[in-house]
Residue frames as a rotation matrix with the C-alpha (Angstrom) as fourth column:
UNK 1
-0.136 -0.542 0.829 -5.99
-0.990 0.103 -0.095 60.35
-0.034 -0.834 -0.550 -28.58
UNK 2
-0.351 -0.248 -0.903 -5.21
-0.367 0.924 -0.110 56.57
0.861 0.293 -0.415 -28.45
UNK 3
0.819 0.432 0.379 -6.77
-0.451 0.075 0.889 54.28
0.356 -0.899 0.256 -25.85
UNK 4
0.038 -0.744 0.668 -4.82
-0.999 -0.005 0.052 52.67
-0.035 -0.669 -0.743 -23.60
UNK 5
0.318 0.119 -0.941 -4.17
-0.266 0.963 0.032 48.94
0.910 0.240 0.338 -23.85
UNK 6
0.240 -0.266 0.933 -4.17
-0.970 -0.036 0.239 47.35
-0.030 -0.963 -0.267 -20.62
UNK 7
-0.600 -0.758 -0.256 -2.06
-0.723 0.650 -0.231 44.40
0.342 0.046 -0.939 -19.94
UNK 8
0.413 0.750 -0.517 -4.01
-0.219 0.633 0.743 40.95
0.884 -0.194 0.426 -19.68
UNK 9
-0.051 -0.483 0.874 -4.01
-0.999 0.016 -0.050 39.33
0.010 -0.876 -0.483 -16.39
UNK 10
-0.494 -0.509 -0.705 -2.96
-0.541 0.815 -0.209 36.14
0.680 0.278 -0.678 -16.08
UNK 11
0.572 0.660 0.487 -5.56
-0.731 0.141 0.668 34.17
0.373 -0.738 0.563 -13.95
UNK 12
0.774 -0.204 -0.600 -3.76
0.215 0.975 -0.054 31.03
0.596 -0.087 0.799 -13.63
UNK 13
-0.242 -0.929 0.280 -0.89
0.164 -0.324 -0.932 33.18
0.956 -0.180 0.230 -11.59
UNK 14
-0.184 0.838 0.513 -3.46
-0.708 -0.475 0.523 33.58
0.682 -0.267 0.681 -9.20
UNK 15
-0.957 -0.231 0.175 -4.08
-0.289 0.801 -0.525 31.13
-0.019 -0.553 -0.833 -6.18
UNK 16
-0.580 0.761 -0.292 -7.07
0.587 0.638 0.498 28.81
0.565 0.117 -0.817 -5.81
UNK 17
0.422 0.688 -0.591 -8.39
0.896 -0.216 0.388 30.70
0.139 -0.693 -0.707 -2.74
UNK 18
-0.534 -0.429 0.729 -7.55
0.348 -0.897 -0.273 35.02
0.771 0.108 0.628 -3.06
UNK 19
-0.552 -0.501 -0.667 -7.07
0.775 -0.603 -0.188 37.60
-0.308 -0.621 0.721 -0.91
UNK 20
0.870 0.449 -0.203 -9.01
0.248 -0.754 -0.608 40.92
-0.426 0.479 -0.767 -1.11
UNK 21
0.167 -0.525 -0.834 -6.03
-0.369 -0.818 0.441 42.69
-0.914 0.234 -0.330 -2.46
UNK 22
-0.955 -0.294 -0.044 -6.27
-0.182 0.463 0.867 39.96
-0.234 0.836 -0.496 -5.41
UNK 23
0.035 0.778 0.627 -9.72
0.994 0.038 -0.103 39.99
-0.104 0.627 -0.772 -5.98
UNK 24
0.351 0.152 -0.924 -9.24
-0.048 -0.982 -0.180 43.82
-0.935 0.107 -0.338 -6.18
UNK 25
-0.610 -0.786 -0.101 -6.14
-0.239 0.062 0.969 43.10
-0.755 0.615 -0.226 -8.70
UNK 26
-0.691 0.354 0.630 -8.75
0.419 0.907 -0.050 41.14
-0.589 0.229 -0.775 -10.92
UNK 27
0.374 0.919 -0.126 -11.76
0.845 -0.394 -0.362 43.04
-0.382 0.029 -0.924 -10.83
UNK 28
-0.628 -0.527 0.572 -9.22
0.550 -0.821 -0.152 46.70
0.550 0.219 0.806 -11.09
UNK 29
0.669 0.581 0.465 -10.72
0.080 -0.677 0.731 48.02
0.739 -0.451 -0.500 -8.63
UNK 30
-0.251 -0.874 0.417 -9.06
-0.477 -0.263 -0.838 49.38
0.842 -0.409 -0.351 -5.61
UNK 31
-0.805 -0.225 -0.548 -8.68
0.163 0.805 -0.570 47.55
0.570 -0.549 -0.612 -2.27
UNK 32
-0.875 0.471 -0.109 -11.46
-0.031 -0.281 -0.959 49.17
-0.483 -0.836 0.261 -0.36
UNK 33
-0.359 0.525 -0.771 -13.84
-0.904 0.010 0.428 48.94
0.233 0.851 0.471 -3.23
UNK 34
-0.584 -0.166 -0.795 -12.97
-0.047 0.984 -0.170 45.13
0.810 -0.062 -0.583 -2.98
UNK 35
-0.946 -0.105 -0.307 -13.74
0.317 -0.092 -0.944 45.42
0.071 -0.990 0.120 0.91
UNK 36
-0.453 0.847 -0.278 -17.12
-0.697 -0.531 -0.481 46.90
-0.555 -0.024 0.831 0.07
UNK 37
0.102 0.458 -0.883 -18.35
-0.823 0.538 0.183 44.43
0.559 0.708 0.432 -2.22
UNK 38
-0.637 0.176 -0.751 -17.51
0.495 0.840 -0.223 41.67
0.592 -0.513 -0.622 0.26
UNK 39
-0.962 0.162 -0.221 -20.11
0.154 -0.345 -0.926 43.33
-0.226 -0.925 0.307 2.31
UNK 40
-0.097 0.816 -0.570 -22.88
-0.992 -0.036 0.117 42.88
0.075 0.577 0.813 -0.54
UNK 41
0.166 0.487 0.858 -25.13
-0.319 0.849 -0.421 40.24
-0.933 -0.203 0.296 -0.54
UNK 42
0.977 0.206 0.046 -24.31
-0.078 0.556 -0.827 37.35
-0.196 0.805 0.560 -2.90
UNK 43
0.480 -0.877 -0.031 -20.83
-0.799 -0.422 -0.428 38.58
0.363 0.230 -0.903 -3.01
UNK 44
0.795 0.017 -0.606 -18.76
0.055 0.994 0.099 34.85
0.604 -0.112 0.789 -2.62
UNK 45
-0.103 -0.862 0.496 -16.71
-0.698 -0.293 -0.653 35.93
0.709 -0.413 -0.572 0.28
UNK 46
0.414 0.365 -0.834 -16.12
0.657 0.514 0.551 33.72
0.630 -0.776 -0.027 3.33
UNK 47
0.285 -0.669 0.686 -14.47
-0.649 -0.662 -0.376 34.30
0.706 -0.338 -0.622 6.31
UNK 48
0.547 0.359 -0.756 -12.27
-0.101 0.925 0.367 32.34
0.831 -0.124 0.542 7.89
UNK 49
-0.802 -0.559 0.212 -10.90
0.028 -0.390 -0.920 33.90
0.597 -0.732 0.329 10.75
UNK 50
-0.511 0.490 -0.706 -12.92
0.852 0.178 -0.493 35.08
-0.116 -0.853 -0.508 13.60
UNK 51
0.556 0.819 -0.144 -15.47
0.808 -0.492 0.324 37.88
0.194 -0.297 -0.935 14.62
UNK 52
0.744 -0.474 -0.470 -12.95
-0.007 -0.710 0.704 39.84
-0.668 -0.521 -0.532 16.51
UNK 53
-0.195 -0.866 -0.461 -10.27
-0.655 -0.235 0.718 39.17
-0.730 0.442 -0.521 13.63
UNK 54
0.744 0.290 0.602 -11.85
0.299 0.662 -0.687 38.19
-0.598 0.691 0.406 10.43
UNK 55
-0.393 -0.919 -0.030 -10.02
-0.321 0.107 0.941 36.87
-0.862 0.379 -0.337 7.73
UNK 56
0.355 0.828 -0.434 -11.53
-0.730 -0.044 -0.682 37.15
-0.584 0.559 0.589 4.17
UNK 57
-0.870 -0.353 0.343 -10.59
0.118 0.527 0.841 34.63
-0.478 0.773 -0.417 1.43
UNK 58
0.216 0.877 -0.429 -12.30
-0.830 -0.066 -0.554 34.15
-0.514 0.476 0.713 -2.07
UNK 59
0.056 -0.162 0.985 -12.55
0.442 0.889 0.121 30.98
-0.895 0.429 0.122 -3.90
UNK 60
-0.760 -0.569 -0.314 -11.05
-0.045 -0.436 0.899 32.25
-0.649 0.697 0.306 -7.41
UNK 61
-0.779 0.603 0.171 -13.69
0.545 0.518 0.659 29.44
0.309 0.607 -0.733 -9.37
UNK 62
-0.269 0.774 0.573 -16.37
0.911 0.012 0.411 31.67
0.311 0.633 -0.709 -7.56
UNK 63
-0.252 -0.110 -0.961 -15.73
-0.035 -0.992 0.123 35.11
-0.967 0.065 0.246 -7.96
UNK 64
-0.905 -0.262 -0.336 -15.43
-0.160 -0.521 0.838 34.20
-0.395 0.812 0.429 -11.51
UNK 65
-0.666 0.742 0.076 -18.68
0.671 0.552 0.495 32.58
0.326 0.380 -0.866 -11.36
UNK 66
0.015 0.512 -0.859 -20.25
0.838 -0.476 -0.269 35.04
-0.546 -0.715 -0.436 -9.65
UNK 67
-0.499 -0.099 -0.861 -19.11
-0.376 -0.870 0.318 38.18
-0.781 0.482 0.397 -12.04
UNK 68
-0.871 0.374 0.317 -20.28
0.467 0.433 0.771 35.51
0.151 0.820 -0.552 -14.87
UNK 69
-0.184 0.978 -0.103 -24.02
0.978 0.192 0.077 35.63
0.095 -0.087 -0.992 -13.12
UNK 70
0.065 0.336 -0.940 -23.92
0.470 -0.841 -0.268 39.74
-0.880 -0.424 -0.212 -12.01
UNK 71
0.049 -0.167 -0.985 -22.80
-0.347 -0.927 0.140 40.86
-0.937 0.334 -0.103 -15.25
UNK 72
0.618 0.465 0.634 -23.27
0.111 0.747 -0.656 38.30
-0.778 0.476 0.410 -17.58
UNK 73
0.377 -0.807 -0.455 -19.31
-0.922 -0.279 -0.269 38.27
0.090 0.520 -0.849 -18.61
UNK 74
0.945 -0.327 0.012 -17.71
0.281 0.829 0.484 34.68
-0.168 -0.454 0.875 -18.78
UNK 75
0.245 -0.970 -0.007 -14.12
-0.969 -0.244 -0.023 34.70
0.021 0.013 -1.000 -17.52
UNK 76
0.756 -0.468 -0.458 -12.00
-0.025 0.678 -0.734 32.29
0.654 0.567 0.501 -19.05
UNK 77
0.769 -0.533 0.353 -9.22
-0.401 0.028 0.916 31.44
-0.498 -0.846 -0.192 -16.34
């Protein structure tokens, strides 16, 4: 059986400052996954919404720095 060649992703299509549903896209993980890990320490999430209606964002530069330091992979944007 052959493996499966997945399609590169194209960081630079990407915006400076992602969405969970794009740091899922990234990572390949699914959206709740994503949504869990922003709930781990160290994880470079902010939030810039509110308490009652938070709004996550990641900073692209560190997510990738961050996967660099947890898993000691450098992504190349």
């Amino acid at each position: 059986m052959a493996k499966q060649q997945l399609d590169p992703l194209d960081l630079e299509m990407f915006p400076p400052l992602l969405k969970m549903d794009e740091v899922a896209q990234i990572l390949r993980v699914d959206r709740k996954y994503a949504y869990e890990m922003a709930r781990r320490k160290g994880f470079p999430v902010m939030n810039i919404g509110s308490e009652k209606r938070p709004i996550l964002r990641v900073a692209k530069v560190a997510l990738l720095n961050w996967f660099e330091s947890e898993y000691g992979v450098k992504v190349i944007a």
